[in-house]
C-alpha positions in Angstrom: 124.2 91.2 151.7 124.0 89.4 148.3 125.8 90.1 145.0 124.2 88.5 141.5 126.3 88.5 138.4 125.0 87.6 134.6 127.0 87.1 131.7 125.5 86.0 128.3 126.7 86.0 124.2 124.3 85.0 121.5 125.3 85.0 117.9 123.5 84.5 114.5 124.8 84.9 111.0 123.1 84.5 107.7 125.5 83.4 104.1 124.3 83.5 100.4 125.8 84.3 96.9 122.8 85.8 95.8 120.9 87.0 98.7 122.3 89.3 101.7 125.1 87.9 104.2 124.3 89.1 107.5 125.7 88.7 111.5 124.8 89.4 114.7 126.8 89.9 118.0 124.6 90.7 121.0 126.6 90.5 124.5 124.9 91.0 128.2 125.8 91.7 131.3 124.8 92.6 134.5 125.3 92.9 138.2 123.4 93.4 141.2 124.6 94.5 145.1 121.7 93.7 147.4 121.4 94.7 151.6 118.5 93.6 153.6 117.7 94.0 157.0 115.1 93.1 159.5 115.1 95.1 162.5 112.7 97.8 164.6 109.8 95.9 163.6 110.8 96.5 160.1 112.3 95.8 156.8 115.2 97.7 155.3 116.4 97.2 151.4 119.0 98.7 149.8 119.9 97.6 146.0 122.2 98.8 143.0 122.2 97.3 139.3 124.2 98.0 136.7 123.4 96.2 133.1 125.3 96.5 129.8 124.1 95.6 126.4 126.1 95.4 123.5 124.7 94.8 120.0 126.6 94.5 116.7 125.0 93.6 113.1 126.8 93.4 110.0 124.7 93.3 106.5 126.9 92.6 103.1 124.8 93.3 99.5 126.6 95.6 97.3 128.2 97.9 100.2 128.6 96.6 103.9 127.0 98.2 106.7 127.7 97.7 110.4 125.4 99.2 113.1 126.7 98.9 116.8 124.6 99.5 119.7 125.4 100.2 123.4 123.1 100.5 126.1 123.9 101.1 129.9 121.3 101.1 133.2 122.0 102.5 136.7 120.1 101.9 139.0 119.5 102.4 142.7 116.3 101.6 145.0 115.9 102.5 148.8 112.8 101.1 150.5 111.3 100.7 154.2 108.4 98.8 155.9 107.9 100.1 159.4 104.9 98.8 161.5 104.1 101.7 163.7 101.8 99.7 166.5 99.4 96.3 166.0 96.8 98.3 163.5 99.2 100.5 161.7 102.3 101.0 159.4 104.3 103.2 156.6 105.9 102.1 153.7 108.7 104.2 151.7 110.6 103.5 148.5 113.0 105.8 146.5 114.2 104.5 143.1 116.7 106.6 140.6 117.9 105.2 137.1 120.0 106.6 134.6 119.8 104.9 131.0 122.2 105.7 128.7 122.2 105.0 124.6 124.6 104.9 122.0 123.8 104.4 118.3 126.6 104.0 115.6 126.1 103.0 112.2 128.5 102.9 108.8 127.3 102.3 105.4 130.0 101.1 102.8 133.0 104.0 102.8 130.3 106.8 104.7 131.2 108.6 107.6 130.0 107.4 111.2 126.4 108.0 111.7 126.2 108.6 116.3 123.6 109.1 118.2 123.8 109.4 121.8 121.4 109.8 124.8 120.8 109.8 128.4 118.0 110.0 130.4 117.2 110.0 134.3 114.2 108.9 136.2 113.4 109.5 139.6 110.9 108.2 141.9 109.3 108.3 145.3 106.4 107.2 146.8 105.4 107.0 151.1 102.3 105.6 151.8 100.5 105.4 155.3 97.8 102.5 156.5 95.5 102.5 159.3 93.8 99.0 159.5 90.9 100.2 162.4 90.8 103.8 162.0 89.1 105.6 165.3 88.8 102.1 166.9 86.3 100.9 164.7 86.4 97.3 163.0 87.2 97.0 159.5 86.9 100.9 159.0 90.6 101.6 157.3 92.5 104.5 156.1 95.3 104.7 153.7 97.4 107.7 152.4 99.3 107.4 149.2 101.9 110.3 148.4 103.5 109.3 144.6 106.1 111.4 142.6 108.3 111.0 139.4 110.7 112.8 137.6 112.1 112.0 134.1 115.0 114.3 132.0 113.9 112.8 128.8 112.0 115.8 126.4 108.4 115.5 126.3 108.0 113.0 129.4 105.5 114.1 132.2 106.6 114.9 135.5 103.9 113.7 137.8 102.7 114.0 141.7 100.0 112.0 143.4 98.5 112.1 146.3 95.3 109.9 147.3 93.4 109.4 150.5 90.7 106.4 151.2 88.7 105.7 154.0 86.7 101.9 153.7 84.2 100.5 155.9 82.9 97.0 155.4 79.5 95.4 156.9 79.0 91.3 156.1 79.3 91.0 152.2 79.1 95.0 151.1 81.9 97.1 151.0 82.0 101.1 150.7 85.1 103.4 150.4 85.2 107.1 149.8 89.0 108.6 148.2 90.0 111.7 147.3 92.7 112.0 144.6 94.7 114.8 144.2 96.7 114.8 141.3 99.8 117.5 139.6 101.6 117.2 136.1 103.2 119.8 134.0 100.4 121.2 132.6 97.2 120.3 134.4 95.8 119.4 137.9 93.5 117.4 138.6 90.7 116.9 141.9 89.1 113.8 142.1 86.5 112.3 144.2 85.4 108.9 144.3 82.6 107.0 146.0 82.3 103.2 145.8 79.6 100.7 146.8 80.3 96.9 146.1 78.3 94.2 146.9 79.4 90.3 146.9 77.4 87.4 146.3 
């Protein structure tokens, strides 16, 4: 079990008669919660972040104006490495993040100008290795399953799913995958065949 904690200030400012008079405040933070664990012939992780940014800059000509600006991060990540026998294994991950952003700026006596907004991503991938497929040396099979969500408008949701089989003899290698891939608005079917030789 570990815990990691960041704290960090930075400050500029800028002073004329003539030209503009300007600051900046940017403060950082952060903190991590970690679990790992080694058992079953395996690796376990567990981790959740949380990071603050806050940013404030002032600009004096005729009028003042102050912009301040806040971003937070959540995130959390779930992940496995399993060996299932001497010439196999799985891997697993899950990862979700929320990233929120607010946006406030003044000019001289104007109102508050906000913006706000939040978005979540999710992800998830499994993927599945055979290192001598059928009992054959050097002939190895992987499957790759991928997915991804995001809330934010006009992102892609996307799923993945790709299947290789490799073979290789002295200096040449050949694989042969199959790619199977969903978004929003189009699928897609893809084939591949590669021959590579090395000298």
């Amino acid at each position: 079990l570990r815990f990691n904690f960041n704290q960090a200030l930075f400050y500029a400012g800028v002073a004329g008669d003539v030209l503009t008079s300007s600051s900046s405040w940017r403060y950082d933070h952060s903190a991590t919660l970690a679990f790992n664990q080694q058992a079953w012939g395996g690796n376990s992780l567990a981790q959740l972040t949380y990071s603050e940014s806050l940013n404030w800059i002032s600009e004096e000509t005729t009028v003042t104006t102050e912009r301040e600006f806040k971003q937070r991060l959540y995130n959390f990540q779930l992940s496995r490495d399993q060996d299932l026998g001497r010439r196999s294994s799985i891997t697993g991950d899950i990862t979700w993040q929320y990233v929120q952003v607010r946006d406030e700026a003044t000019v001289g006596a104007a109102a508050e100008d906000v913006t706000e907004r939040g978005s979540t991503t999710s992800t998830g991938r499994i993927k599945f290795q055979h290192y001598q497929m059928l009992g054959v040396p050097r002939l190895q099979f992987s499957s790759d399953y991928a997915v991804s969500n995001t809330s934010t408008d006009g992102a892609v949701d996307r799923l993945d799913w790709e299947n290789r089989l490799s073979y290789m003899i002295g200096k040449m290698d050949t694989s042969v995958s199959y790619r199977l891939t969903e978004t929003d608005s189009r699928d897609y079917d893809l084939l591949y065949f590669r021959l590579m030789r090395r000298f």
